[in-house]
N, C-alpha and C positions, 0 to 999 in steps of 0.2 A: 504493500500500500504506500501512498504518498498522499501523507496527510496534511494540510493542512490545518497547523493546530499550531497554541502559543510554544509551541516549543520549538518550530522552526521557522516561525515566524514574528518577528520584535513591533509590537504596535508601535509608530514613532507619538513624538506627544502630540501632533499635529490631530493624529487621528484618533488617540485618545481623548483629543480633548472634543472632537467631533461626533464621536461616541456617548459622552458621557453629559453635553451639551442640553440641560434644562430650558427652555422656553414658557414663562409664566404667561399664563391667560390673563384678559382681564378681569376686575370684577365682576361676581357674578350669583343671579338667587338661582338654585337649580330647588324646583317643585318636584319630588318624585310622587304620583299617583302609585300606590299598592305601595305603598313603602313598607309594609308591616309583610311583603310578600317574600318567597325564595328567594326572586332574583334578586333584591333591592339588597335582601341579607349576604348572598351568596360573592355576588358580584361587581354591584353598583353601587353600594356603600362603602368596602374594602377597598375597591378602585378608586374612588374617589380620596380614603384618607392615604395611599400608595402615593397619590397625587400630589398630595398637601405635604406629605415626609419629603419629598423626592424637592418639595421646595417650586411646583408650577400651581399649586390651586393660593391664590392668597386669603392671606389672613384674616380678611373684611368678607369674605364668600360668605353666603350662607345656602343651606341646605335644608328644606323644608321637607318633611313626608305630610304624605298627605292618606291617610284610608279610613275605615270603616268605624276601627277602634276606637273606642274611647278611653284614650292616657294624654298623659301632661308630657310636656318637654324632658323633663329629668325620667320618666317609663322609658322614652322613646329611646335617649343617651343610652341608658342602662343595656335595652334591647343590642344595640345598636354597637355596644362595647363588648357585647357578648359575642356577637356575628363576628367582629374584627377579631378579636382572638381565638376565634373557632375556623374561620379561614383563613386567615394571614399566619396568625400561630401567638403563643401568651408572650408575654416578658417582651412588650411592647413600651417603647422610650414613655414613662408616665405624664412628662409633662408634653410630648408630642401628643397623646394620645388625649389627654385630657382636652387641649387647644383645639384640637380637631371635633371634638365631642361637644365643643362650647357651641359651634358654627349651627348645629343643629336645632331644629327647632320640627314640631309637631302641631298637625289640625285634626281634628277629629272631620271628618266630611260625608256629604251624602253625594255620591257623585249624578246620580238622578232627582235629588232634591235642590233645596235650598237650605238648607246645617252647613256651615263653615266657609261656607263663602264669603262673606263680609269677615271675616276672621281671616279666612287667606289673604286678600285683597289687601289685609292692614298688613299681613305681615310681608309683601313685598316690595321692596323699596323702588323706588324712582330711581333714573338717572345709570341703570347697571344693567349687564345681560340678564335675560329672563329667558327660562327654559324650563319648559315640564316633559320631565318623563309621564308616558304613559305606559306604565308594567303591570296593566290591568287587560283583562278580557277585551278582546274586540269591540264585545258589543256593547263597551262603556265608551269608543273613544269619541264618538256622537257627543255622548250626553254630555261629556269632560269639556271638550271643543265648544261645544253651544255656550257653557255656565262661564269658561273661562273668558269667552267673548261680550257675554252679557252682561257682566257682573265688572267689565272693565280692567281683568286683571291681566289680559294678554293683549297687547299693543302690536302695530305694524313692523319691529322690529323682535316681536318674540319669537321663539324658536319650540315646536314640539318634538318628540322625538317617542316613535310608534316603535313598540315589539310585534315580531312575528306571533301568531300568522296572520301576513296581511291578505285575508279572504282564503277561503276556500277552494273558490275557482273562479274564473274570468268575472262573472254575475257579481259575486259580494265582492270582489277587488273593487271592480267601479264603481262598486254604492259604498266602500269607505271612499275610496280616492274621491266622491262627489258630497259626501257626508263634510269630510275635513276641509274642502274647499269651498265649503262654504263659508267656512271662517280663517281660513289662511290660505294664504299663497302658496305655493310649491315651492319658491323658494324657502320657503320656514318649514318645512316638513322633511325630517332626517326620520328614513326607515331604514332600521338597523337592521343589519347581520354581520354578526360578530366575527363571521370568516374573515369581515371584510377586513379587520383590525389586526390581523395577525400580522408579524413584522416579515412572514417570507411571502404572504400573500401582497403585501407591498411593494419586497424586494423582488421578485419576479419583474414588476414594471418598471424597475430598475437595472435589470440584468437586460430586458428586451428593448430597454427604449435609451438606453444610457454607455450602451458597448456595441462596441460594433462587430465585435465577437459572431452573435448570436442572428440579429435580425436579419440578417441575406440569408439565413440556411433556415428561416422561422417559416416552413412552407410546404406544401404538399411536394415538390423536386425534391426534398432534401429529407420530410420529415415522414417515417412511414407508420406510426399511428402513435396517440397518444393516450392515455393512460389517467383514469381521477378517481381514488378510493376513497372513500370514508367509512371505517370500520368501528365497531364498538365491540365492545365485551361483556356490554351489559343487555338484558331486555328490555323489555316493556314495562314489567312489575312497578305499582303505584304510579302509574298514568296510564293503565292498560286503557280503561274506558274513553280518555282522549285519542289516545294513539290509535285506537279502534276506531273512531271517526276522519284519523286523518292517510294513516299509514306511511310508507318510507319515499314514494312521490310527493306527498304533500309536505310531509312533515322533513323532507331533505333535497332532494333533487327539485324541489320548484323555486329553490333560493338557495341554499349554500353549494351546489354542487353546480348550476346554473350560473352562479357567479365565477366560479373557478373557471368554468369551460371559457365565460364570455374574455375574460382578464388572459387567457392563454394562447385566443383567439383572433382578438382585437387588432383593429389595424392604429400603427401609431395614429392618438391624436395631434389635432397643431399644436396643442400646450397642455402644460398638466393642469388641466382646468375642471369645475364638478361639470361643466355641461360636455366639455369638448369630448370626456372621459366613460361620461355616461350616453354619449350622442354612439361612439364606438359600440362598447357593449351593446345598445338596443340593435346596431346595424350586424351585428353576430348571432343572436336572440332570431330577428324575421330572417333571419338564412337559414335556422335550422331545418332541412328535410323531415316533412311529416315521417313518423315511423312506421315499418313494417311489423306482423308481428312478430315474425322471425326472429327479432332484432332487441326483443323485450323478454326480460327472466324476470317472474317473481317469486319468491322463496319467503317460506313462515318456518320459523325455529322449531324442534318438537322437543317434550322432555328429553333431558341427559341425566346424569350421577349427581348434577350440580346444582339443578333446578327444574321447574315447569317448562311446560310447553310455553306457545305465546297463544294458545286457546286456555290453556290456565290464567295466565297473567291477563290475558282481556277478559275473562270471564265471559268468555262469549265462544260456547263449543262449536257454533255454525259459523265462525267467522273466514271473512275472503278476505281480509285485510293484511297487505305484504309487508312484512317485518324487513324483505330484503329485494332490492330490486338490480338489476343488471341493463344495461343497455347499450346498443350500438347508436351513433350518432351521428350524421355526416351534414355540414355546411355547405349549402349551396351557394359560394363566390371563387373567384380565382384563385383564391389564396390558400384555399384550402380542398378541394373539390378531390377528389381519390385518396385522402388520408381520413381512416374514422378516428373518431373520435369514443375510447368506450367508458363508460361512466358506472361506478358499482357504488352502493353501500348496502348497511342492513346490521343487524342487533346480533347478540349472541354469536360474534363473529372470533376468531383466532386470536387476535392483538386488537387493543385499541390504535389504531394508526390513520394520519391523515395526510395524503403525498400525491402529487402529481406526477406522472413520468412520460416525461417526452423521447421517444427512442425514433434515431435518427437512421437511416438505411445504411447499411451496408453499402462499403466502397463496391464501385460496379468491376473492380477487377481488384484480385490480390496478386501481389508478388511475390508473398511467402509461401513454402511451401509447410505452410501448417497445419496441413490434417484435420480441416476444417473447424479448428478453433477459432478462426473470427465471427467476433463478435459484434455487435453493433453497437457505437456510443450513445449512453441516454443520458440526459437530465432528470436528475431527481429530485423534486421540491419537498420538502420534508414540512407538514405544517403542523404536525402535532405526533409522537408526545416532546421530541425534540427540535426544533424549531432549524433547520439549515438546509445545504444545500449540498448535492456531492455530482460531477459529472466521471462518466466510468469513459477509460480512453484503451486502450492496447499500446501498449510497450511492449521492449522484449526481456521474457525471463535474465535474471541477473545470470551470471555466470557461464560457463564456457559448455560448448556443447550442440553451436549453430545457431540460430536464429530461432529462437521459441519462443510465441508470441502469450503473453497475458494479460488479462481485463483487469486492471485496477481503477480506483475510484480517487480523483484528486478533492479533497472534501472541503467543505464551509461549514463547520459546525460553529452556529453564532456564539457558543457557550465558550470554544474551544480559540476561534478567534478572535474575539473581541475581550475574553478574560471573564473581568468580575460582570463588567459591564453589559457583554452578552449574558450570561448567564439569569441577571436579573430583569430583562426588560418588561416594560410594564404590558398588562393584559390588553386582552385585544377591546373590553370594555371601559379601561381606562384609556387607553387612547382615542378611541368613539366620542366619548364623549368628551373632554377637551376639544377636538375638530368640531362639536357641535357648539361647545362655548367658543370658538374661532367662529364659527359661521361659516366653517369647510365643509360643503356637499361631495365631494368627489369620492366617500367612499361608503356613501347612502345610495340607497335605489331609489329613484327618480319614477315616480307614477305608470309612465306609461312605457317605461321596462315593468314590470310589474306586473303591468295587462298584459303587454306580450311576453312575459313568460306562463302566465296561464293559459292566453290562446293557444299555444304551443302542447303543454300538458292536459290541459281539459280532454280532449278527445282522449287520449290514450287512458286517463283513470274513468270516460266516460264509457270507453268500450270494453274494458274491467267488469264494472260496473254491470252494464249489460248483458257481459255473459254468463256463464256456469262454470266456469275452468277455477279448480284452487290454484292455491300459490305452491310452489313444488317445493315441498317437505326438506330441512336440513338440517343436520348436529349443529348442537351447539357446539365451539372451539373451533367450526372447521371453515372453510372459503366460502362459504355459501353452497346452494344445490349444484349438483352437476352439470346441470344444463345452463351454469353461468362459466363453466370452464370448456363449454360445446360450443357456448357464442363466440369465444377467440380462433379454439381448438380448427373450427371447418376454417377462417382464414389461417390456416399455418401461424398463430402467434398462441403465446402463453399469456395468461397474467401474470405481473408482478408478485411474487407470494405475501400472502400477509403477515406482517412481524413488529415488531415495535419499533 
C-alpha cells in the first residue's frame, strides 16, 4: 500500500492553519419546533453547542425550543444538559457548558392553536438572524408557517429550515412546497439532508471541479459504471409502523441516494452558487431514464440468530414494504449515456457503510504480460463510518522477479491526513445549519428538485404498489437478496463488497 497518512506526509502550517480555520456566524435567534424531540436531543442541540466550543456560534445567540410540553427554561437546560452529555460524552468544560446552557431558552406552544405565540414573538429579538427549525411532523409545517406569519414573528429576511420527509410522493410535495409559499419565499426555505453536510460529500465537488486530475476522464469514454451504497446494520425495530408507510424508496433513495447520484453527475456549474449548483442537479434528476423492471430488486430482511424479521419489527405479517432496494440507473445526456449508474441500500445489511465508487475502464490494451491481473482504477468516496477518500492504481510488485503488476490504493483518510483536525470535524448537522445562519442554499434542495425527484420515483413505488410481487427475502449480515448480485452479475461486473 501507499498511504497516505500523517506519517509520510508533514501538514505545512499554511494548511494547518486552513484546516483548522473557525469562521463565526452572525448573531442569531435559532427557534427549534419539536425541540423536546430525538433529533433536537440527538443532533441539533449537541451541534449547535460543538459550535459554540469550537468558538463560531457567538455568545449573544440564543436558542429557543419550542413544543408541546409544559417546562420552564431551567427543565429545558436540565433536558438539554443531559442530551449533551449522552451524545457528545460527560466531563464537559463546566463553564463552556454552563455558557452555552445560559443561551437557551423554552415556550410551551400549540402549534395548531394560539398558546405561546405572543410569548414567542416577545422572546425574539429585533435586529438578528431568525430561523426556525421545523423537526416536527409534516403535517405541522402548514400550521407552524401560517402562526409564524400571522403573529408577526417571521419577517422577509427569516429563514425556515424543513426535515425530511418532504411528501410522500409528487401530490403532497407540491401541496407542502405551495402550503410554505404561501408565506415565504424559496429563497428562505432550507430543506435539509444531512448527506448533504458531510465533508466528502463536499469534497467530491472539490476533487471534480477544482483539479484537473479528474474532470476530462468524468465520462461515459472513460468511466465504465459507477457504484452508491448505503448500508445499515440495523432494522426497522421502533419505527417499524413508519417505515411501513414509507419503505427504502421513500425513506432513502428519493433524497439521500438521489443526491449523491445528482453531485457525481452534474455538469460543472459557472460558480459555486445555491442556484447555479442546484440548476445542475435538477438538469441530472429530468435525464434520469424511466426504469425497466429488470432493473429494480427489492428485498425484506427475514429473522436471523440476532433478531426479527422486518414483518416482526413492522408488525405487519402481510407487508410489501422493501427494507432493501437495488437498482440500475442510466442518464439520458452526452455525458453520461452507456455508463449505468447502480444505486443499492437496505436495513439489516453486513456493515454499516456509506461510499460511492466510481470505477474507470480498463486500458484498451496492456503491455504487460500479467496473467490477466489488470485491474481497473476506481475512486472511492468513503462517506460514513470513516469519512475519506482512497483511489486504487496498478504499480509493479516491489522486488525482483519481472514485471508483476498490483492494485494498490493511494489513500485520503481525512483522520489520517489532516491529524487532530481531520479526525474531529464537525457533523454534517452542525454545519447545515451554520450555512442556514449564513443564508447559504447551495447545499438544500431547492423545491422543484424535489418535485422532480418524485416525478421520477412515483411510478416505480406506484407500480409496486399495484402489483402482487413480494420483496425477495434476505439474511440479515448479508449483501442483500441474490437477485441484487444478478442485477451486476448478467453485465459482467460485481458489487463493491460490503464492509466498514
Amino acid at each position: 500500500m501507499l498511504p497516505l497518512t500523517s506519517a509520510n506526509r508533514q501538514i505545512s502550517d499554511e494548511e494547518a492553519a486552513m484546516v483548522s480555520r473557525i469562521i463565526p456566524v452572525e448573531d442569531f435567534d435559532l427557534v427549534i419546533f419539536g425541540a423536546t424531540g430525538d433529533l433536537a436531543r440527538r443532533k441539533i442541540v449537541p451541534g449547535l453547542y460543538r459550535r459554540f466550543v469550537a468558538g463560531q456560534v457567538p455568545d449573544s445567540a440564543r436558542i429557543i425550543g419550542a413544543a408541546r410540553t409544559r417546562q420552564d427554561d431551567d427543565a429545558f437546560r436540565a433536558e438539554m444538559r443531559a442530551a449533551i452529555e449522552e451524545f457528545i460524552g460527560p466531563g464537559q468544560d463546566p463553564a463552556q457548558l454552563s455558557a452555552f446552557l445560559d443561551m437557551l431558552g423554552y415556550v410551551a406552544i400549540d402549534a395548531r392553536g394560539t398558546d405561546g405565540w405572543a410569548e414567542l414573538k416577545a422572546r425574539v429579538r429585533p435586529g438578528v438572524v431568525h430561523a426556525f427549525y421545523f423537526s416536527v411532523a409534516p403535517a405541522l409545517f402548514g400550521d407552524i408557517a401560517e402562526r409564524l406569519a400571522a403573529n408577526g414573528i417571521a419577517d422577509a429576511d427569516s429563514r425556515i429550515v424543513v426535515e425530511k420527509p418532504f411528501g410522500r410522493d409528487l401530490a403532497t410535495a407540491r401541496a407542502l412546497n405551495a402550503t410554505l409559499a404561501r408565506h415565504f419565499d424559496e429563497n428562505q426555505i432550507y430543506r435539509i439532508d444531512h448527506y448533504l453536510g458531510k465533508e466528502t460529500v463536499q469534497n467530491l465537488m472539490a476533487v471534480r471541479f477544482a483539479n484537473i486530475l479528474f474532470e476530462p476522464l468524468w465520462n461515459a469514454q472513460y468511466v465504465d459504471h459507477v457504484q452508491i451504497t448505503v448500508a445499515e446494520t440495523v432494522g426497522v425495530g421502533g419505527r417499524g409502523e413508519y417505515y411501513d408507510h414509507s419503505g427504502a424508496m421513500r425513506d432513502m433513495v428519493q433524497n439521500h441516494l438521489m443526491q449523491l447520484l445528482c453531485l457525481i453527475a452534474m455538469e460543472p456549474p459557472y460558480h459555486f452558487d445555491p442556484d447555479a449548483v442546484r440548476d445542475e442537479k435538477l438538469k441530472v434528476i429530468r435525464a434520469l431514464e424511466p426504469l425497466a423492471a429488470e432493473d429494480i430488486v427489492r428485498g425484506q430482511y427475514v429473522a436471523g440468530p440476532d433478531g426479527p424479521g422486518y414483518l416482526e419489527d413492522a408488525e405487519n405479517p402481510l407487508s410489501r414494504t422493501e427494507s432493501f432496494v437495488a437498482l440500475k440507473v442510466r442518464i439520458a445526456n452526452w455525458r453520461w449515456t452507456g455508463t449505468p449508474f447502480y444505486l443499492r441500500t437496505g436495513k439489516r445489511l453486513r456493515a454499516r457503510t456509506s461510499e460511492i465508487v466510481v470505477t474507470f475502464k480498463e486500458p484498451p490494451h496492456s503491455i504487460f504480460d500479467d496473467g490477466g491481473t489488470h485491474k481497473a482504477n476506481q475512486l472511492v468516496i468513503k462517506l460514513q463510518p470513516n469519512e475519506g477518500m482512497h483511489l486504487t492504481v496498478m504499480i509493479k510488485e516491489p522486488g525482483p522477479g519481472g514485471m508483476r503488476l498490483v492494485q494498490v490504493p493511494l489513500d485520503m483518510s481525512f483522520a489520517d491526513a489532516l491529524g487532530a483536525e481531520g479526525s474531529d470535524m464537525p457533523d454534517a448537522y452542525e454545519r447545515l445549519i451554520m450555512d442556514v445562519i449564513r443564508g447559504n442554499q447551495t447545499l438544500f434542495m431547492r423545491g422543484d428538485e424535489v418535485e422532480a425527484a418524485w416525478a421520477w420515483t412515483d411510478p416505480i413505488i406506484g407500480a409496486w404498489e399495484a402489483g402482487s410481487k413480494r420483496p425477495e427475502p434476505y439474511d440479515p449480515g448479508s449483501s442483500g437478496p441474490e437477485e441484487a448480485l444478478r442485477l451486476l452479475h448478467r453485465d459482467n461486473r460485481r458489487w463493491r463488497e460490503i464492509r466498514p
